[in-house]
C-alpha atoms as one frame of an Amber mdcrd trajectory, in Angstrom:
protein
 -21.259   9.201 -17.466 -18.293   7.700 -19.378 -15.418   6.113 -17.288 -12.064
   6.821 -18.388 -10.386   3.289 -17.565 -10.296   1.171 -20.895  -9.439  -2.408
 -20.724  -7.983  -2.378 -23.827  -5.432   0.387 -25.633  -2.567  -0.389 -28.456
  -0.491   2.320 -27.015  -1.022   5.547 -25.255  -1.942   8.581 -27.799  -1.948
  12.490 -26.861  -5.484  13.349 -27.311  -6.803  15.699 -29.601  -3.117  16.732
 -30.186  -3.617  18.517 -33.303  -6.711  20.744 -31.836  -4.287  21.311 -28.607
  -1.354  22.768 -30.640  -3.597  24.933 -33.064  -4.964  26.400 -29.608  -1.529
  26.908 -27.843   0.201  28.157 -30.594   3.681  27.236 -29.638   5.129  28.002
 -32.119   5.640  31.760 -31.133   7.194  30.564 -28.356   6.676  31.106 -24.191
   6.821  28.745 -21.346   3.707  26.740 -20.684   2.759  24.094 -18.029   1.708
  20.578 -18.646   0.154  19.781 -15.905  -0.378  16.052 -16.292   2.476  14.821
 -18.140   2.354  10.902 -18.216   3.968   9.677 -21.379   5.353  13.279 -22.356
   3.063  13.314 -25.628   2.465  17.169 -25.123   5.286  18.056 -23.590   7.299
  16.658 -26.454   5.269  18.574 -29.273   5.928  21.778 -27.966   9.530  21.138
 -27.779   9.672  20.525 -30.796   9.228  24.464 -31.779  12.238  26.287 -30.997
  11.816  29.341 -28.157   9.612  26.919 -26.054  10.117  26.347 -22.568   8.049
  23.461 -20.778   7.178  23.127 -17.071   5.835  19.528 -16.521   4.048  17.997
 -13.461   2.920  14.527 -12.836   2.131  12.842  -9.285   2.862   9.713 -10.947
   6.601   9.359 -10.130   6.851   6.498 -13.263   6.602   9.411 -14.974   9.880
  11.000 -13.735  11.584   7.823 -15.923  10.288  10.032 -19.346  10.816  13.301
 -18.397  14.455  12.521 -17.688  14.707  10.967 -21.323  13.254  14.421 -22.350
  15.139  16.319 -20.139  18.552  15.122 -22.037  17.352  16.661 -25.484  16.054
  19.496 -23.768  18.095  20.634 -20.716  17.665  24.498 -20.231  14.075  24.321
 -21.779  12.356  21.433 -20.006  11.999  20.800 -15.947   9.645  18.135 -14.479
   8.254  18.116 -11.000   6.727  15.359  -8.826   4.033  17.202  -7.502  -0.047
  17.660  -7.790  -0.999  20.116 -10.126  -3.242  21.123  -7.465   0.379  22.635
  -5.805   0.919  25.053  -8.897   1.088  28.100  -6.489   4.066  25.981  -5.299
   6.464  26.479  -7.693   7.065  30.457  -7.468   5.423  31.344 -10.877   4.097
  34.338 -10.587   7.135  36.636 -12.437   7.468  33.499 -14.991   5.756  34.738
 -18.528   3.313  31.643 -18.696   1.425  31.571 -21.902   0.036  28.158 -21.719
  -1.381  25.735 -18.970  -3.212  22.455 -20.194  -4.471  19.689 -18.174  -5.356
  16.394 -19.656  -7.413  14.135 -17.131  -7.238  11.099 -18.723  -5.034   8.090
 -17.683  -2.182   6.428 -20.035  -1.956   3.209 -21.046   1.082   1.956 -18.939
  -1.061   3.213 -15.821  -3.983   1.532 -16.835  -1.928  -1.882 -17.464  -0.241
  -1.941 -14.306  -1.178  -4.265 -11.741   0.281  -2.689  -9.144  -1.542   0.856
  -9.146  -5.011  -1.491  -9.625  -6.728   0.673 -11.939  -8.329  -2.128 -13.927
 -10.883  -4.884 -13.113  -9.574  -7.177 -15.494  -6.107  -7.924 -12.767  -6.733
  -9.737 -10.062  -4.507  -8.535  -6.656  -5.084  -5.373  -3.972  -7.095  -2.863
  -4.816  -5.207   0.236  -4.882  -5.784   3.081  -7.601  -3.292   5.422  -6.153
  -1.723   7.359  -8.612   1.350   9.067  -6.403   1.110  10.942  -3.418  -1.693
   9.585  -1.581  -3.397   9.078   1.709  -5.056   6.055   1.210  -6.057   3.027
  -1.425  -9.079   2.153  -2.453  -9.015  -1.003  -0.782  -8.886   0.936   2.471
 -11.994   2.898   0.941 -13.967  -0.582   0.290 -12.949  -2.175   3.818 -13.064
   0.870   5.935 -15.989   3.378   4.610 -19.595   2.562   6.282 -22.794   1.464
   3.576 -23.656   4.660   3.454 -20.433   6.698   2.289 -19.644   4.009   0.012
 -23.185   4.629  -1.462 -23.004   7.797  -2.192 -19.150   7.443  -3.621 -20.420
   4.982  -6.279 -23.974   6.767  -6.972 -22.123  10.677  -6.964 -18.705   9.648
  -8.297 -19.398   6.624 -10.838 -23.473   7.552 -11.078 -24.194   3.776 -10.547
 -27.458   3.652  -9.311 -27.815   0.262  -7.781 -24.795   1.954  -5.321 -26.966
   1.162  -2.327 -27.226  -2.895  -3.236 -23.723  -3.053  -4.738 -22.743  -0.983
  -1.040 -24.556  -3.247   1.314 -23.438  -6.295  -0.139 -19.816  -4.759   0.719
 -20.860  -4.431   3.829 -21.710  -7.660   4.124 -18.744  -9.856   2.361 -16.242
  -7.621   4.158 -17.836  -9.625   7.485 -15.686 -12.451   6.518 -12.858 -11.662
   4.266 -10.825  -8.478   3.238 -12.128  -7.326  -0.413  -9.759  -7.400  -3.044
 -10.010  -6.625  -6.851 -11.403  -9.799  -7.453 -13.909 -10.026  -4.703 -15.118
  -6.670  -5.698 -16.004  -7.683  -9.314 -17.820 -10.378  -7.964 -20.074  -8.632
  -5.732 -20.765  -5.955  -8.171 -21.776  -8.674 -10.557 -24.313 -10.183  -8.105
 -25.701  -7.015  -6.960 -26.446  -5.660 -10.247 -29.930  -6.253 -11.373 -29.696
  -4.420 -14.802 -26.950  -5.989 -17.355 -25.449  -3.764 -19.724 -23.880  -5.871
 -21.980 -22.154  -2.927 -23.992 -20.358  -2.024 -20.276 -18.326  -3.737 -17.652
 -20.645  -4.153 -14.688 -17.551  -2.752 -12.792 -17.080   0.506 -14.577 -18.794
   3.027 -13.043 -17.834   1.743  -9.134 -14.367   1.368 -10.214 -14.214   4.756
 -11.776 -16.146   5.871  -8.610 -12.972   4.642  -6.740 -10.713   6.191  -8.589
 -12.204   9.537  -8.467 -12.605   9.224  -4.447  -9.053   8.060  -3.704  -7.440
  10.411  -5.589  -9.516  13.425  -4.635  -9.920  14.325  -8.183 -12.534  17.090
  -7.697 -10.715  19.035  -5.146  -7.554  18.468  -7.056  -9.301  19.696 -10.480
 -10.807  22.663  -8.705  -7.712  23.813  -6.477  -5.216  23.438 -10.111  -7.851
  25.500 -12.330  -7.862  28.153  -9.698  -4.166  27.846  -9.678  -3.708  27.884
 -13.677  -5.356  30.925 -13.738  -3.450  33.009 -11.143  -0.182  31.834 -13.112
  -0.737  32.647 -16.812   0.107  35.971 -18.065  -2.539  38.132 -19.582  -3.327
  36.494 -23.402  -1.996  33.607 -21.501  -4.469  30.232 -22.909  -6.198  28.001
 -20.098  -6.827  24.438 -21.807  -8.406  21.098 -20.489  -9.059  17.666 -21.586
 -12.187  15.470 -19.922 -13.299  12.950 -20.338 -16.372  12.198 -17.655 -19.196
  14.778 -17.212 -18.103  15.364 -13.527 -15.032  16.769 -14.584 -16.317  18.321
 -17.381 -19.153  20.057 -15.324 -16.358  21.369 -13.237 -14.264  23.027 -16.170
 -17.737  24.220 -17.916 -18.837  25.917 -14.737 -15.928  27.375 -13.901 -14.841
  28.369 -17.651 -18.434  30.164 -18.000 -18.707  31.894 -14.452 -15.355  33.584
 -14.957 -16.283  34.590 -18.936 -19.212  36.324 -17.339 -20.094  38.692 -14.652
 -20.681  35.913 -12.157 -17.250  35.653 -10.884 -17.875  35.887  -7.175 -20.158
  34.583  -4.710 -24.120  35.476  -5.634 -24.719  36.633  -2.455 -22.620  39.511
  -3.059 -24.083  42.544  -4.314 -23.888  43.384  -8.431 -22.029  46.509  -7.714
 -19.171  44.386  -5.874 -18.958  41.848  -9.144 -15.644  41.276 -10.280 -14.614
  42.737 -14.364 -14.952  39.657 -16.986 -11.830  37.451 -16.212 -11.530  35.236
 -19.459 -12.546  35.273 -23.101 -14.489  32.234 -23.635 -14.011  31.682 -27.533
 -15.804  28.405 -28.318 -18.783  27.879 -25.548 -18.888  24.539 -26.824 -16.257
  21.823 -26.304 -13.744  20.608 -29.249 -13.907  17.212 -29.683 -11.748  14.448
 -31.347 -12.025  13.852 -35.293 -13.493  10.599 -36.492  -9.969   9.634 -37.642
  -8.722  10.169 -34.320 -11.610   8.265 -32.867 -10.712   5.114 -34.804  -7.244
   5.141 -34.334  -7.787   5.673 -30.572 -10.871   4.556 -29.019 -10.677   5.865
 -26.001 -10.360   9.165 -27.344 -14.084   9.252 -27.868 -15.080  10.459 -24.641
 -12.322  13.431 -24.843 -13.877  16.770 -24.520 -11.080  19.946 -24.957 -11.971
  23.418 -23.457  -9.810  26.503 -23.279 -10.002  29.905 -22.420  -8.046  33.336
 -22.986  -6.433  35.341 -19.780  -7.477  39.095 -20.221  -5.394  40.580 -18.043
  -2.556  40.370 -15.658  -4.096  39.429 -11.932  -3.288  36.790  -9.142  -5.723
  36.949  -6.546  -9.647  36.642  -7.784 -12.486  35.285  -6.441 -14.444  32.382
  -7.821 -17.690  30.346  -6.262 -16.777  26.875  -8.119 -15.978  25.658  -4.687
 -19.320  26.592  -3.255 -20.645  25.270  -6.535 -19.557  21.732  -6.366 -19.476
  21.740  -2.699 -21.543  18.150  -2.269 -18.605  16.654  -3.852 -16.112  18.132
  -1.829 -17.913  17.184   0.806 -17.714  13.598  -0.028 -14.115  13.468  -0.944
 -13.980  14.705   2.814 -15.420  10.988   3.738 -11.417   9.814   2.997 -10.118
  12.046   6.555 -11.283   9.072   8.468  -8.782   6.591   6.552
């Protein structure tokens, strides 16, 4: 597993851009959601073809500081809300003709850089790693959670499998001080038997972190299921991962919904729900070696769409009941 934070980024850069717009076809026009706008970089594009309308949600409310700069070129075409894409079924959507959703789950490089949401190792300060509209910070995650829960958050969430020395060690320093970003680094570095000198020691915990304090599974899971009761039949479905949790997620879900395996198994074949999507690529798109070496990062990008083949809202879908352990562990945070 590949974390997303970087330590180091010239700028931020759309992703796999190019790929994205070839997909999405804007230029025929339609309204489409970006559901993790950031910096804009999609957004933008398709505004830039004429008969384009662009819905754009970010929890982030830095964001909100872009989106009005957009918003002044782009008045009656362009709205932004501060809001979880996980709250699509929010926004009233369902007589809008959506012909484009895309998420993009990476992080941009003003989030990354600032000290204040914690993100990185490499600041010193509170750990925090909230990126809007939270319940709770990661340092409340490190000083609260027992050795157990915060084992299985780094070993299911960041696959670090020394979790259960890097946990009890936690434990342990948390005895005698509160654990800040600093602190943190340190006792990863001491509990880690195995160097990897190609990867921060702290990667995988602090991605781990990230993951659990902003519910990222549930949230990826409730705004795919949500996506796909907005767009319009021929409507496109599109994501951007770039860890294999969340890419497991959009697989699974992509595939069970292209197929006749769109409810529960335990139901019988007869009550199996028509083929939902058209799955057009079974395997992911992935960034050009140009694109690569002008943006490193970009590397671990993996871009997945699918086709809407009919006009529904309600459907059934197992991915819940698929990833279930996960949720299950996100669940840990109700105690915070």
């Amino acid at each position: 597993m590949e974390a997303t934070i970087v330590s180091e980024m010239q700028k931020h850069y759309p992703v796999l851009l190019k790929e994205i717009i070839s997909v999405f076809s804007p230029q025929h026009g339609g309204t489409f959601i970006d559901c993790t706008f950031g910096q804009g970089g999609y957004s933008k594009k398709i505004l830039d073809f004429e008969n384009t309308n662009v819905i754009a949600l970010d929890r982030d409310i830095e964001s909100e500081k872009i989106a009005n700069q957009i918003k002044k070129n782009f008045e009656d075409r362009f709205t932004f809300k501060n809001i979880k894409f996980s709250q699509l079924n929010n926004l009233k959507l369902k007589n809008e003709n959506i012909r484009g959703v895309i998420f993009d789950l990476g992080y941009s490089y003003t989030q990354i850089k600032d000290p204040q949401k914690g993100l990185s190792f490499e600041t010193d300060g509170k750990l925090n790693m909230q990126l809007g509209l939270n319940s709770y910070s990661a340092e409340d995650v490190i000083n609260k959670l027992d050795e157990k829960e915060l084992e299985k958050i780094f070993k299911f969430f960041g696959d670090e499998k020394e979790g259960k020395y890097i946990a009890r060690n936690i434990i342990k320093e948390r005895l005698k001080n509160k654990i800040d970003t600093k602190a943190l680094v340190e006792i990863i570095d001491k509990s880690k038997k195995r160097k990897n000198f190609k990867v921060h020691n702290a990667t995988k915990v602090f991605q781990a972190l990230r993951i659990f304090v902003n519910k990222e599974i549930s949230e990826l899971i409730s705004g795919l299921i949500n996506a796909t009761k907005v767009l319009k039949k021929d409507g496109i479905l599109g994501v951007v991962t770039f860890h294999s949790i969340e890419d497991k997620i959009v697989k699974y879900f992509f595939k069970s919904l292209s197929e006749n395996k769109s409810i529960s198994r335990y139901k019988p074949v007869t009550e199996q729900a028509e083929i939902l999507f058209d799955l057009i690529e079974k395997k992911p798109i992935l960034p050009s070696e140009k694109e690569i070496k002008e943006n490193q990062p970009s590397r671990s990008a993996k871009f997945r769409y699918v086709i809407k083949k009919k006009d529904f809202y309600d459907f059934d879908t197992d991915v819940k009941e698929k990833f279930r352990n996960l949720i299950e562990i996100e669940n840990f945070g109700v105690k915070l």
